[in-house]
Legacy VTK file of the C-alpha trace (Angstrom):
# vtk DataFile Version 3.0
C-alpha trace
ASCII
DATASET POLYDATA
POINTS 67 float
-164.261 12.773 -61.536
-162.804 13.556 -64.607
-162.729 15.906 -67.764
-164.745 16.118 -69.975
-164.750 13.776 -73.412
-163.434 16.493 -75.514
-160.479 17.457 -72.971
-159.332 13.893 -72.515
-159.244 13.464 -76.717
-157.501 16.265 -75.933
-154.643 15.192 -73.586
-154.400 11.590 -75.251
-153.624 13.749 -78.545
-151.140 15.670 -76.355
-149.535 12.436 -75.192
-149.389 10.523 -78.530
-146.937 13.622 -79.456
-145.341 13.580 -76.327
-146.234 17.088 -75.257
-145.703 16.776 -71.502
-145.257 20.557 -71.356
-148.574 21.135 -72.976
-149.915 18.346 -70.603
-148.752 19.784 -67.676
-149.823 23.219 -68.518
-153.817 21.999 -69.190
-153.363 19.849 -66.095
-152.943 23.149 -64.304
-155.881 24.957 -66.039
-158.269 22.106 -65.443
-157.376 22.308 -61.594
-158.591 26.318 -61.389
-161.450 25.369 -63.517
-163.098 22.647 -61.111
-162.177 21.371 -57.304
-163.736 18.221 -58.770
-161.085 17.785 -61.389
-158.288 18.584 -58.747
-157.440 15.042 -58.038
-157.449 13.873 -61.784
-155.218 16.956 -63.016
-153.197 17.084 -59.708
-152.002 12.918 -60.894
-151.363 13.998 -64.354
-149.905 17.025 -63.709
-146.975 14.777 -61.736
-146.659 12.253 -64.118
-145.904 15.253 -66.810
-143.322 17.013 -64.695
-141.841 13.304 -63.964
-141.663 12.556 -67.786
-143.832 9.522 -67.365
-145.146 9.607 -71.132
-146.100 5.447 -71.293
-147.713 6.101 -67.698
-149.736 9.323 -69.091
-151.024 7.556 -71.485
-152.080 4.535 -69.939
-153.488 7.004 -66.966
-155.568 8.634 -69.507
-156.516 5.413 -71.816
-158.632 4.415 -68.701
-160.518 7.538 -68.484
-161.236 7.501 -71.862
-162.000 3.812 -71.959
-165.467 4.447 -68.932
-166.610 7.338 -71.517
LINES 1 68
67 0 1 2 3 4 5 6 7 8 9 10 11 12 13 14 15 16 17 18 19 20 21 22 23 24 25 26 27 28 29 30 31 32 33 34 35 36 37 38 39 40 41 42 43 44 45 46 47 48 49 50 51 52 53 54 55 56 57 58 59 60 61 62 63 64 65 66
């Protein structure tokens, strides 16, 4: 499962810039929001605090990529 359209133009945006903070801080919010998303935001969410930028966006260019 995964986020909606809107929140993964979203994160992409927020990777583009680099914002791993801001990244990491959505990642959180989407993981109260829905058990379903857990997995999803739990993988980003480590890839943020790890500084993985290339690997974020790659991560989330699939996602987008099956909308």
């Amino acid at each position: 499962m995964h986020p909606s359209a809107d929140e993964l133009k979203i994160l992409l945006d927020l990777a583009m810039r680099g914002d791993l903070r801001s990244i990491a801080e959505r990642t959180q919010k989407l993981q109260e929001q829905s058990e379903e998303l857990q997995p999803f935001a739990t993988r980003l969410y480590q890839l943020a605090k790890g500084f993985k930028g290339k690997q974020i966006l790659e991560f989330l260019q699939k996602y987008s990529e099956a909308l």
